[in-house]
TIFIBA-954668 format. One line per 3 residues: number of its first residue (from 1); their letters; for each residue x, y, z of C-alpha. Coordinates in steps of 0.02 Angstrom, whole numbers. Example, Ala and Ser with C-alpha at 12.3 -4.5 7.8 and 13.67 -1.06 7.14 Angstrom:
BEGIN
1> AS> 615 -225 390; 684 -53 357;
END
This chain:
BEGIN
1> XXX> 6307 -2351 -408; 6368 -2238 -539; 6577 -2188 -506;
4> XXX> 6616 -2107 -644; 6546 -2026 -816; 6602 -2189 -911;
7> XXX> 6531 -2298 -808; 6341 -2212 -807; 6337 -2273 -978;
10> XXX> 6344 -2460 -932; 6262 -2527 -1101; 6440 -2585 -1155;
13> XXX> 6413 -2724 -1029; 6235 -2731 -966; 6330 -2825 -812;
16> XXX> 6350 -2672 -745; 6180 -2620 -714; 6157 -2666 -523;
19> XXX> 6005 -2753 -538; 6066 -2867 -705; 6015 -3057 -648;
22> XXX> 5878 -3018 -542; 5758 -2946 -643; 5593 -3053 -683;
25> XXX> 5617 -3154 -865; 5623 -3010 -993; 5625 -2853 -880;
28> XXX> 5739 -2740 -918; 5880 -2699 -772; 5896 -2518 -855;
31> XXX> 5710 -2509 -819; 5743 -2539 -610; 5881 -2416 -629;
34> XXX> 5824 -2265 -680; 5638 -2279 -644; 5675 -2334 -459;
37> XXX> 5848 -2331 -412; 5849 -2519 -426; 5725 -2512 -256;
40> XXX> 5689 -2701 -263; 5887 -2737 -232; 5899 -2646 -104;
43> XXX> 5839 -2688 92; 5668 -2686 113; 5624 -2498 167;
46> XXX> 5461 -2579 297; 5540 -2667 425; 5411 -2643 550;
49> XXX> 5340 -2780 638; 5157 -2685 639; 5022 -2814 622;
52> XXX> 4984 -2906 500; 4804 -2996 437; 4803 -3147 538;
55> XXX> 4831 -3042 722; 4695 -2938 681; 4561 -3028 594;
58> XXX> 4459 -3034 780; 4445 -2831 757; 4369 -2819 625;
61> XXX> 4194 -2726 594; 4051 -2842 546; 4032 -2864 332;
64> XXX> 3879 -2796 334; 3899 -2650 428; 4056 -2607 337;
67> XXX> 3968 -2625 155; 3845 -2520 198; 3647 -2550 114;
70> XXX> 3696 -2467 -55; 3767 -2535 -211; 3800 -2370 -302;
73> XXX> 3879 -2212 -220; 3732 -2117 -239; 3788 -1972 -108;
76> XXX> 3967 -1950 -185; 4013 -1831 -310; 4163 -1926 -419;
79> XXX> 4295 -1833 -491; 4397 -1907 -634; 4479 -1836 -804;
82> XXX> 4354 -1725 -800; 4348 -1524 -737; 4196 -1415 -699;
85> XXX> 4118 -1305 -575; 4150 -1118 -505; 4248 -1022 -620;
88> XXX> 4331 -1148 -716; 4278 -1159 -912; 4170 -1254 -958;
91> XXX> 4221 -1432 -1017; 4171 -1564 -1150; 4159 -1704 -1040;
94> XXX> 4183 -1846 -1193; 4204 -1980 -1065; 4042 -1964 -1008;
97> XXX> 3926 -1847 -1084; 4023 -1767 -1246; 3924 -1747 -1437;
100> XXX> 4012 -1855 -1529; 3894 -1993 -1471; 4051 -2163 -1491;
103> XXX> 4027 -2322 -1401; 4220 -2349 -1399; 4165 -2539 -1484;
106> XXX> 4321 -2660 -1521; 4387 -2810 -1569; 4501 -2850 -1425;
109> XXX> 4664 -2868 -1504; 4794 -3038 -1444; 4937 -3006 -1336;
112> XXX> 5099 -2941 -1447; 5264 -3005 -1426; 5390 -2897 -1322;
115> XXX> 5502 -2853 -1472; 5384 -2810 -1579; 5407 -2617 -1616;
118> XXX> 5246 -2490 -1644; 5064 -2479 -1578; 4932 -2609 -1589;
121> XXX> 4770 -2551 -1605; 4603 -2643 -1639; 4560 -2664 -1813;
124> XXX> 4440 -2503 -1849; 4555 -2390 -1755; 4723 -2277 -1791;
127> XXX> 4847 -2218 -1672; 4945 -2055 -1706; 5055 -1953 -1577;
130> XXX> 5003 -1796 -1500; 5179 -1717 -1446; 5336 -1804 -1413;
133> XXX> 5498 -1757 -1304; 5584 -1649 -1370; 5447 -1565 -1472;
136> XXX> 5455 -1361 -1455; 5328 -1299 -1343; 5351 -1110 -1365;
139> XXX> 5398 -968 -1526; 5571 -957 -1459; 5609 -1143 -1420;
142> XXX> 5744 -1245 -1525; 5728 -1371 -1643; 5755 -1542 -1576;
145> XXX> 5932 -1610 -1598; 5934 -1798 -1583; 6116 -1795 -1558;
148> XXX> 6172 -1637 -1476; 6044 -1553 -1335; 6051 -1402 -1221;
151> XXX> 5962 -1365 -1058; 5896 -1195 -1123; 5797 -1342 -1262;
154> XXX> 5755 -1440 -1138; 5672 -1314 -1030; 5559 -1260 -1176;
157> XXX> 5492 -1432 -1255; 5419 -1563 -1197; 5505 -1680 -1070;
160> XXX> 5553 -1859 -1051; 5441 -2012 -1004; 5273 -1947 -975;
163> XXX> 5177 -2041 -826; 5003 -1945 -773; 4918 -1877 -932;
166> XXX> 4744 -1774 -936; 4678 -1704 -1102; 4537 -1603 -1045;
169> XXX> 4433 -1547 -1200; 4338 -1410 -1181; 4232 -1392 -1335;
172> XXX> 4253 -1503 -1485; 4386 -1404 -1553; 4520 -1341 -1427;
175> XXX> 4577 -1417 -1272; 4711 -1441 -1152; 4834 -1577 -1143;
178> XXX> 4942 -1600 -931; 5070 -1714 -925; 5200 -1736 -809;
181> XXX> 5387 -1782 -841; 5436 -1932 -720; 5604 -1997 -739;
184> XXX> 5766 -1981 -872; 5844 -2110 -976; 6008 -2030 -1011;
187> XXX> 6105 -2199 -1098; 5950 -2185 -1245; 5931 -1974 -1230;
190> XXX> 6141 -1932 -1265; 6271 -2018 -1361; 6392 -2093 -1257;
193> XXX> 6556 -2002 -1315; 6432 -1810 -1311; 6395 -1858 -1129;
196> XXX> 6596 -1907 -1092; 6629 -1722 -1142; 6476 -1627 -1094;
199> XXX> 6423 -1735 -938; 6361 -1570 -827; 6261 -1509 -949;
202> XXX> 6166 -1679 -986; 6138 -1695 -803; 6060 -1521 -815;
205> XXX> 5965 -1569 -967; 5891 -1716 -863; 5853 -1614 -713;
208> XXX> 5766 -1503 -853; 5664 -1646 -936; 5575 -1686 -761;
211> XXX> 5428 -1611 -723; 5257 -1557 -798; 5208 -1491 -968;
214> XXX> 5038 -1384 -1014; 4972 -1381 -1202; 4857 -1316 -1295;
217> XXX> 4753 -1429 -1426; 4676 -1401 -1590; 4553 -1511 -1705;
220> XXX> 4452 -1512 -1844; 4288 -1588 -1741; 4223 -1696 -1609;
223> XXX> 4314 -1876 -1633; 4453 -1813 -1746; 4626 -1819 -1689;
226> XXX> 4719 -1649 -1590; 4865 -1555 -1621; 4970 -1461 -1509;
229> XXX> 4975 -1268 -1527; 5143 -1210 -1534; 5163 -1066 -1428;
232> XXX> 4983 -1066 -1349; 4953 -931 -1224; 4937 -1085 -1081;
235> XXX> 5095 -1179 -1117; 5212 -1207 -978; 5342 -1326 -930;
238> XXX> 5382 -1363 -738; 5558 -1426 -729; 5676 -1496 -584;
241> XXX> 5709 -1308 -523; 5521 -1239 -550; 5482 -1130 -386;
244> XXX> 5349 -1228 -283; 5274 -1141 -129; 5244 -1287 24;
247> XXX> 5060 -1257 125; 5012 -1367 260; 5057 -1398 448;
250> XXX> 5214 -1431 388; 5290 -1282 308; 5385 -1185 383;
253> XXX> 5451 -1355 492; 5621 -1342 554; 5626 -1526 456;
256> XXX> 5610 -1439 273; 5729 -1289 312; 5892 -1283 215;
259> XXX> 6049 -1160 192; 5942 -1093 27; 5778 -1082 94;
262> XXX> 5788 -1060 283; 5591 -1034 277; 5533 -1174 246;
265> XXX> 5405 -1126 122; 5489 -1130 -56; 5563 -1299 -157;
268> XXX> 5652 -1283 -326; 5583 -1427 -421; 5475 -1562 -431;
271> XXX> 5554 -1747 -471; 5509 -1897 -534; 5299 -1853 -515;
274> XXX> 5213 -2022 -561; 5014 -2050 -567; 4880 -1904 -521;
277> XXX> 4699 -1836 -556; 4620 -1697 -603; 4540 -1587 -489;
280> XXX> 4340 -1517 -464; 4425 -1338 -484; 4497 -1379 -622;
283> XXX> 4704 -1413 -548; 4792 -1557 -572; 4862 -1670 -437;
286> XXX> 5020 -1770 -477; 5119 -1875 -329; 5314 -1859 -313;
289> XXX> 5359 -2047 -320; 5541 -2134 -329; 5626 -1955 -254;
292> XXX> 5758 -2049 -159; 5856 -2090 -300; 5927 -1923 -334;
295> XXX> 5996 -1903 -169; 6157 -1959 -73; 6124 -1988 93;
298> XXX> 6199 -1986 262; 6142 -2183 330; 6031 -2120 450;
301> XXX> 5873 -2241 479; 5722 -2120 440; 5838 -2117 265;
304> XXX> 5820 -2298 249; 5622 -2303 283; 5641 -2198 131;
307> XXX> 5759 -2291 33; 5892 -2146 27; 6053 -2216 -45;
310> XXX> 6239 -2173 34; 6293 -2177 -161; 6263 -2050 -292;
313> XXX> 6110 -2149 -415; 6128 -2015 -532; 6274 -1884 -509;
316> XXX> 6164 -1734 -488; 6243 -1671 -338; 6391 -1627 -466;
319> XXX> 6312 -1478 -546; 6191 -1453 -371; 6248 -1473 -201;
322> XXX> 6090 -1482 -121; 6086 -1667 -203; 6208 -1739 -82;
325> XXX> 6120 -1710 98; 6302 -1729 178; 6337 -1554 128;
328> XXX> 6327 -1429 254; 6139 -1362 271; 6054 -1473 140;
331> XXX> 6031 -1618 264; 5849 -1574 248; 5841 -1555 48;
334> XXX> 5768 -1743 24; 5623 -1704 150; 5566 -1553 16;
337> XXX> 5526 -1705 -108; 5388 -1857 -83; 5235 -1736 -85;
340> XXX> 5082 -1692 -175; 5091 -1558 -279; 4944 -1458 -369;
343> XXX> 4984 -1353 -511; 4846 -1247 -618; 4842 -1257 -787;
346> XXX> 4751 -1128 -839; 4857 -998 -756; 5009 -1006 -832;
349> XXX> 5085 -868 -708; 5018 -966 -564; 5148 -1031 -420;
352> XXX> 5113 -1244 -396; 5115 -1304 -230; 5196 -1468 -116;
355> XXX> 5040 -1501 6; 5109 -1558 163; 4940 -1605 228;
358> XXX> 4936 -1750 133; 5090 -1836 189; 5259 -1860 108;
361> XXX> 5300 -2028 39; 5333 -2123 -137; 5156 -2044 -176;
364> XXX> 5047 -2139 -323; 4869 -2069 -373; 4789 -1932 -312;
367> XXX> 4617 -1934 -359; 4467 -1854 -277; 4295 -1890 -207;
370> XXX> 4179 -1781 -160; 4109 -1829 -9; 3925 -1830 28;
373> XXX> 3951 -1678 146; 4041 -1594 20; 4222 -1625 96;
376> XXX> 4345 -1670 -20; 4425 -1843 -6; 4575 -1879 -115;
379> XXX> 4634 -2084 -115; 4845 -2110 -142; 4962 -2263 -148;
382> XXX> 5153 -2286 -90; 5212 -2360 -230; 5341 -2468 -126;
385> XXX> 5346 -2659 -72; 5245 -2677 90; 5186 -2497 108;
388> XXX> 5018 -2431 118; 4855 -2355 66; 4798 -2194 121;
391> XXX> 4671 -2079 108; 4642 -1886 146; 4486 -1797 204;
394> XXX> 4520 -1614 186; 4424 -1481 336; 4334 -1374 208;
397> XXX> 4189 -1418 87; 4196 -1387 -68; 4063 -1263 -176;
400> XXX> 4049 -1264 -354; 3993 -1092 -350; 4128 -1020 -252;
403> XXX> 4265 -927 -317; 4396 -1047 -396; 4523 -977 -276;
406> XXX> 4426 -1034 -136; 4416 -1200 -185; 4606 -1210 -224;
409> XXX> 4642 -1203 -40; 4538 -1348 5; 4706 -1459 13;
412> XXX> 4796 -1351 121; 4688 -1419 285; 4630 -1582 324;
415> XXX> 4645 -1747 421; 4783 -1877 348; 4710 -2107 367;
418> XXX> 4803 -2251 323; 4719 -2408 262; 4704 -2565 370;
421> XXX> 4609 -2739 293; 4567 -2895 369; 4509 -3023 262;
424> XXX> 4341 -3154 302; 4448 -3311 289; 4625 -3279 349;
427> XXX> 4659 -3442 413; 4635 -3517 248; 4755 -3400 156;
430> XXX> 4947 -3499 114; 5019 -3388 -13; 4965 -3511 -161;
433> XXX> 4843 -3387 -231; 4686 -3545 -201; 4530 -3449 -173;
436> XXX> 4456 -3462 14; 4288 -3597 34; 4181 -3428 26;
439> XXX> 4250 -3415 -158; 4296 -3244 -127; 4435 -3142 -54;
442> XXX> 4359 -3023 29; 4343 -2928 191; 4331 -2771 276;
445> XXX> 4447 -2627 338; 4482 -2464 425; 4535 -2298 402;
448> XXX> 4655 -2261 562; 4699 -2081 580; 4859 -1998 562;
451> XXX> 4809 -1848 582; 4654 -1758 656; 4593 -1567 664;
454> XXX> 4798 -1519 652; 4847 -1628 769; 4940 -1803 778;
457> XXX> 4851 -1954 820; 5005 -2047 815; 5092 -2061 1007;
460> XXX> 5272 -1969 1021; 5269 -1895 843; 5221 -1707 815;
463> XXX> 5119 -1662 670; 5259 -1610 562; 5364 -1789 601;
466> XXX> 5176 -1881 552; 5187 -1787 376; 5349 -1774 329;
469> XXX> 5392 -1956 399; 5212 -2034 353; 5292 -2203 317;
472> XXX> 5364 -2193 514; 5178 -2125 588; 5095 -2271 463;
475> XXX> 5194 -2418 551; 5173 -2362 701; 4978 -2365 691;
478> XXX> 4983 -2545 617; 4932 -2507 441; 4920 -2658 308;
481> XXX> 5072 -2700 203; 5037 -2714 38; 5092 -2760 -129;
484> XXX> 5157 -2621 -206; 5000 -2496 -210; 5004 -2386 -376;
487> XXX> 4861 -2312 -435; 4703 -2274 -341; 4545 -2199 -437;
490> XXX> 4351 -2209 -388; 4217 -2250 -519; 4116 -2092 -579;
493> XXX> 3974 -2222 -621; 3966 -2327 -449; 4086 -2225 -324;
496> XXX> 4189 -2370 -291; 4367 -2389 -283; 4496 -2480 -379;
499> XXX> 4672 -2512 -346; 4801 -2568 -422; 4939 -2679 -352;
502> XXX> 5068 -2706 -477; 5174 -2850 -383; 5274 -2900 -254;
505> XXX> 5419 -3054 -266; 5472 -3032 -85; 5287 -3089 -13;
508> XXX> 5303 -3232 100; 5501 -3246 60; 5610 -3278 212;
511> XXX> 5597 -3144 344; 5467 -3040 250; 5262 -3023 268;
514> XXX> 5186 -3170 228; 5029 -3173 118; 4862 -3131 168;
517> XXX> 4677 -3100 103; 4717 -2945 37; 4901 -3017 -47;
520> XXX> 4852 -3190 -73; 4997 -3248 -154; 5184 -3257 -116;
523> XXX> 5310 -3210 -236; 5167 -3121 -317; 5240 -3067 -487;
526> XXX> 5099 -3013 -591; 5009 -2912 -459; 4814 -2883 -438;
529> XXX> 4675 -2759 -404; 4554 -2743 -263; 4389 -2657 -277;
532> XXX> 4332 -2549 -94; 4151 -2512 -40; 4169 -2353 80;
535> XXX> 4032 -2390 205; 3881 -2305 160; 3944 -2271 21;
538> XXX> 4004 -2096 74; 4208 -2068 39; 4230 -1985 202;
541> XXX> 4167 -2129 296; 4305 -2221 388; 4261 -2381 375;
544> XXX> 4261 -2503 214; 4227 -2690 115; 4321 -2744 -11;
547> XXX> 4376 -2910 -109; 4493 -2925 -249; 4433 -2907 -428;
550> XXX> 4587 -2988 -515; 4724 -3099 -464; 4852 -3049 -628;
553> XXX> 4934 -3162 -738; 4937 -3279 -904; 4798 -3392 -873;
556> XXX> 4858 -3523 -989; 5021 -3534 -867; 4963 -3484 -701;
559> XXX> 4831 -3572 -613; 4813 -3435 -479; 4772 -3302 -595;
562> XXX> 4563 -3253 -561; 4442 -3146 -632; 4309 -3117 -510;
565> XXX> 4223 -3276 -583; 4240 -3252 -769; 4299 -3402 -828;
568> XXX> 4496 -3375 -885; 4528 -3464 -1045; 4405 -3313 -1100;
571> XXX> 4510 -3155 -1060; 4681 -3094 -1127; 4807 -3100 -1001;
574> XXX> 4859 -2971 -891; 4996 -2927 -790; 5083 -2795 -659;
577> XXX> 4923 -2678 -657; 4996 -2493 -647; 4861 -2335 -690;
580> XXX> 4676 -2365 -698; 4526 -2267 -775; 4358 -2281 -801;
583> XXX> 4216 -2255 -964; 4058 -2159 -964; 3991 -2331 -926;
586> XXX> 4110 -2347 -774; 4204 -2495 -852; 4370 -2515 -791;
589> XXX> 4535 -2471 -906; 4708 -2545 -839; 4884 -2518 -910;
592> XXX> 5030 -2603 -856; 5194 -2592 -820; 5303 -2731 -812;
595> XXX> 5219 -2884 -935; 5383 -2903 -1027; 5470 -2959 -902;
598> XXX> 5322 -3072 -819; 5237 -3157 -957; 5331 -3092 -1122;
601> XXX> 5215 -2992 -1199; 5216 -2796 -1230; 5145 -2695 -1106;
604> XXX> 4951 -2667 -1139; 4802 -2569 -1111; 4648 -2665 -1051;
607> XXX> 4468 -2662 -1041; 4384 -2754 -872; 4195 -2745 -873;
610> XXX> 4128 -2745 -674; 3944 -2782 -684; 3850 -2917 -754;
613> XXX> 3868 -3088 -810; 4025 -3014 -877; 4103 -2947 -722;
616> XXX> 4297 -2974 -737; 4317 -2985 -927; 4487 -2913 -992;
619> XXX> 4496 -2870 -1150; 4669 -2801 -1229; 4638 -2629 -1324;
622> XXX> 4826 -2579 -1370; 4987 -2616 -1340; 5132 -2505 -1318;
625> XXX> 5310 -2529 -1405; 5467 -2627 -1370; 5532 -2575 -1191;
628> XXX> 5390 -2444 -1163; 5247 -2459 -1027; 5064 -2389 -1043;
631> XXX> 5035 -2241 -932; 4904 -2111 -882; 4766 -2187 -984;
634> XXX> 4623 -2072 -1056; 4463 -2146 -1088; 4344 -2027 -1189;
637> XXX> 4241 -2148 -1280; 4097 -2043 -1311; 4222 -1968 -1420;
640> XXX> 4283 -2152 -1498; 4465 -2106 -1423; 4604 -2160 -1317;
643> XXX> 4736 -2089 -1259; 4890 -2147 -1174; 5085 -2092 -1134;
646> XXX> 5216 -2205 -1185; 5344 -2214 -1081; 5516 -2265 -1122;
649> XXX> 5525 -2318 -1274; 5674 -2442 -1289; 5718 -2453 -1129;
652> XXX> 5859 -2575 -1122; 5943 -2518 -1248; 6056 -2378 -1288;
655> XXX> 6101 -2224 -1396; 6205 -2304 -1510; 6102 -2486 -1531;
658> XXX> 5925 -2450 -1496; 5802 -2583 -1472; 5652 -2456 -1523;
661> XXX> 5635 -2327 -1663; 5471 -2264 -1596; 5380 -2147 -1634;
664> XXX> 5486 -2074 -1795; 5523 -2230 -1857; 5695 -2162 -1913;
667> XXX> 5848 -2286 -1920; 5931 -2170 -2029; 5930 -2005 -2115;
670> XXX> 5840 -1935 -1970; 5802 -1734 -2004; 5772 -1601 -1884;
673> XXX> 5646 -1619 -1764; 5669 -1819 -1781; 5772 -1952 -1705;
676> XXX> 5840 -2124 -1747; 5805 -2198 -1584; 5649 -2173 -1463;
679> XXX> 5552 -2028 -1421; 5412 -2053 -1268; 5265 -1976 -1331;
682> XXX> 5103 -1951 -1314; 4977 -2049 -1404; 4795 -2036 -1474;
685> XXX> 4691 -2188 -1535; 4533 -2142 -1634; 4410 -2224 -1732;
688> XXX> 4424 -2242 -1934; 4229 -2332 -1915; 4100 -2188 -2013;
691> XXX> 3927 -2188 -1994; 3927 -2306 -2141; 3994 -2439 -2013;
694> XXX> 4162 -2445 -2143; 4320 -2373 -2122; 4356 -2202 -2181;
697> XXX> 4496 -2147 -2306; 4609 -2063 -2206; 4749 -2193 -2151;
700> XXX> 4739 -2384 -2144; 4683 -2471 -1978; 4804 -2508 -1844;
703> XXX> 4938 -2367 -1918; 5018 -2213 -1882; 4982 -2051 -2010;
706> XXX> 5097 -1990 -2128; 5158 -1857 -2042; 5211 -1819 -1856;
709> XXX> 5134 -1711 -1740; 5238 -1547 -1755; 5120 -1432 -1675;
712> X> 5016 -1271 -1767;
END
């Protein structure tokens, strides 16, 4: 709880920081503060007593009629980092069928220590940085100040901590880079003394650095790093008081009127937007995650379901009053938040948009199937412990020849399901993590409707109360509490699903769910990440298989950690799986969030093969810096690159004593445009291998480039 300006600096005694001495080993408390609100102290949000694995393992659907006869989704469409169809240009697809011809071939590098300060790459490959916050975005923007900022900067660079990240080339020159903006670290962004004096403008500046950012790329050729065009004719940032427009059964709902905006069908902002995916029409989806932190609320229990605190997390509702929901006529401001929103980056005059038919909750994910109908099916996570899996089938089909328009509707209508498993061999799961006698955990599951043809399937609820309180609806219908769900994506080789499930410590603990197939371990630190078979393999069907891929963790120190069979003194160790991705091959890529703190080693990028003798191989490609986590991974290895978004850098530390430098590098002496301290950035990893098979000349494997990315 933050009381006063002084004490929202807490650094000066890290005791202060509510969640200091009960973080896991090396996690950083600062990282549970202002990423989630410090979530995992508070109560547990699902207190439901819905069923659970063991009560309903007699329902279930016969294996074989819920795998279906196919082992490839040969009548889905699968839609990842990749745009195309109707009007939208056309796109250099280089994770699956660019000209630069790479196999993406490494050395899989060892785990790095947490402290250890820069990018690890694989020997053959450099990393440089795209953009970074801060970094001017327009003619007119200002030159980053390390020490003193403004809101009118922050509104025309590039935010803080960037989470879901697309570059989307579309020839081998120029592309497009979306990122969105998830969260603020305001004891590493301001100087503690600037903030004493200036503390309504810094909570402006961070309400500023949220959001999205479009930019345009430039580079010399296929497989050579980008640069960001200053001033391209597509930049745009979407900030905290951006206009959205709300669609869906929802708008207009007495529950999302307020005193400003008594229609019901306009938001200012977007907040703390986590994981997403790229859309057929070429829009990007990004999910509204930890929103509850930036609210005060009234103690009602719908609030609690959604973790809405009585105390102010962040201050906000200083400068804004529709940040405290105890002011007259903003009671409903915190329901305008938890969505997914679609904005269009090519249109930079276009208005983005909350979709209300897809439920409101802490939303992860957001990708899209196509399914064999042509309906489109988009999968998401509640990124919360014990919350669900859901799924959304919209009404209209979509048609690549259409006008793009047309298709941009396509989310507006459509039937909201929530995921329910049941394992094979219940009765043999006790929370150790020991795999069943069938040597598998594995099982089927349903898709149980929230929603149907506008209407709630979900007894005394209306169809506005299902999607703005989907959490409520989702207990009701006995959905499966799982273990943290974060990032959902489907293979463009095979159609299947992967998600991730980046941990849970309250499994099995006194008074909470106890493990099952699906969660197989209690106190489950490290996490792990199932793989679903949609029956026939058609998205839109609503039944499913599924068995876990990977139980996380070191497997030199935890003997529950599995890797579908691969034997596990041969992988590098993984932990707290956050955003997945996929190859032109349809391998698997997993970053993580959270290895610091779990088995002390920098937070990674990974590479898990999924057929073959191989199956369940992890192999380490990168690791991010000191306090950082890997996000929004970018896999276009026909091009020999990688991209990912490193979020905050030196988290943990503070203005004044930082425990990161990256990406400048500057402890001193810093000029403009720099800082001595941490910048989250976005970076590129390319190859230095030339068709020699040697390394070329420009930069040394493994380092950065001379020179920052200041943009054309």
């Amino acid at each position: 709880m933050i009381t006063s300006d002084q004490e929202f600096f807490m650094h000066k005694s890290l005791k202060l920081l509510p969640m200091f001495g009960h973080t896991n080993g090396n996690r950083s408390a600062a990282t549970c503060h202002y990423k989630c609100g410090n979530a995992c102290l508070g109560e547990t949000c699902n207190t439901s007593d819905n069923s659970y694995f063991r009560e309903i393992a007699g329902a279930a659907l016969s294996r074989r009629a819920a795998l279906g006869l196919g082992g490839a989704a040969a009548g889905a469409v699968v839609v990842g980092h990749v745009v195309g169809g109707g009007a939208t240009p056309a796109v250099a697809d280089f994770g699956g069928n660019g000209s630069a011809g790479g196999k993406l071939a490494f050395t899989p590098i060892a785990p790095v220590e947490r402290t250890v300060d820069t990018v690890t790459v694989p020997k053959g490959y450099q990393w440089d940085t795209v953009i970074r916050w801060g970094d001017p975005m327009f003619k007119d923007s200002p030159t980053f100040d390390g020490f003193v900022k403004t809101v009118e900067q922050a509104e025309k660079s590039f935010g803080y901590n960037n989470d879901y990240l697309n570059i989307i080339a579309e020839d081998d020159t120029h592309g497009l880079l979306v990122c969105n903006h998830e969260y603020t670290n305001e004891e590493i962004m301001f100087p503690e003394d600037w903030f004493k004096a200036n503390a309504a403008e810094a909570r402006k500046i961070a309400i500023a650095s949220h959001g999205f950012a479009v930019v345009e790329l430039v580079r010399a050729g296929a497989g050579k790093p980008w640069s960001y065009v200053k001033g391209g004719k597509r930049n745009r940032r979407f900030t905290g008081t951006t206009e959205f427009k709300v669609d869906g059964p929802a708008a207009g709902s007495k529950l999302l009127k307020t005193v400003a905006d008594p229609s019901g069908h306009k938001v200012l902002g977007t907040l703390n937007n986590c994981a997403g995916g790229t859309t057929p029409w070429g829009t990007v989806l990004s999910g509204e995650e930890n929103f509850n932190q930036y609210f005060v609320g009234t103690g009602s229990s719908v609030e609690k379901r959604y973790g809405i605190p009585t105390t102010s997390e962040r201050g906000w509702e200083t400068v804004d009053p529709r940040f405290d929901l105890n002011n007259e006529g903003y009671a409903n401001e915190v329901n305008r938040f938890g969505w997914m929103v679609e904005i269009d980056p090519q249109d930079p005059t276009s208005t983005p948009v909350k979709h209300t038919a897809m439920g409101r909750f802490k939303h992860e994910a957001g990708n899209i199937s196509v399914a064999k109908d042509g309906r489109i099916v988009v999968y998401m996570g509640d990124d919360e412990r014990f919350d669900y899996v859901y799924k959304f089938i919209s009404k209209g089909k979509y048609n690549p020849r259409a006008a793009r328009q047309a298709n941009k509707n396509l989310l507006t209508e459509g039937d909201l399901y929530v995921a329910k498993f049941t394992g094979d061999t219940e009765a043999e799961i006790d929370g150790s993590g020991k795999l069943p006698s069938d040597g598998a955990f594995d099982g089927t599951g349903t898709w149980i409707p929230l929603t149907q043809n506008g209407k709630s399937m979900v007894a005394g609820m209306s169809i506005e109360e299902v999607l703005v309180w989907t959490r409520i609806a989702a207990d009701r219908v006995g959905a499966t509490k799982m273990d943290r769900p974060e990032d959902i994506e489907p293979n463009p080789v095979t159609g299947k699903i992967y998600m991730a499930m980046t941990n849970n410590t309250q499994r099995g603990t006194e008074g909470k769910a106890p493990a099952d197939e699906a969660n197989p371990r209690n106190k489950n630190k490290d996490g792990h990440i199932l793989e679903v078979t949609e029956t026939g393999d058609d998205a839109a069907a609503l039944t499913f298989g599924w068995n876990i891929l990977i139980v996380a963790g070191d497997p030199s120190k935890t003997s529950s950690a599995y890797f579908a069979g691969y034997p596990a003194d041969k992988v590098s160790p993984i932990s707290c799986p956050d955003n997945v991705a996929f190859d032109s091959k349809g391998n698997l890529w997993v970053s993580t969030d959270g290895q610091p703190g779990t088995i002390g080693y920098c937070d990674a990028l990974h590479k898990v093969t999924l057929v073959g003798a191989e199956r369940g191989r992890v192999e380490q490609f990168l690791a991010v810096p000191a306090g950082a986590e890997t996000c929004g991974p970018v896999i276009h290895d026909l091009d020999n690159m990688v991209f990912v978004a490193v979020q905050h850098p030196g988290e943990g530390g503070t203005f004044a004593e930082p425990i990161s430098y990256f990406p400048d590098f500057k402890k001193a002496g810093a000029r403009a445009g720099e800082m001595a301290g941490p910048r989250p950035s976005v970076v590129q990893v390319y190859s230095l291998i030339g068709k020699d098979g040697k390394p070329g000349k420009d930069g040394k494997d493994g380092k950065p480039g001379a020179l920052p990315n200041t943009g054309r």
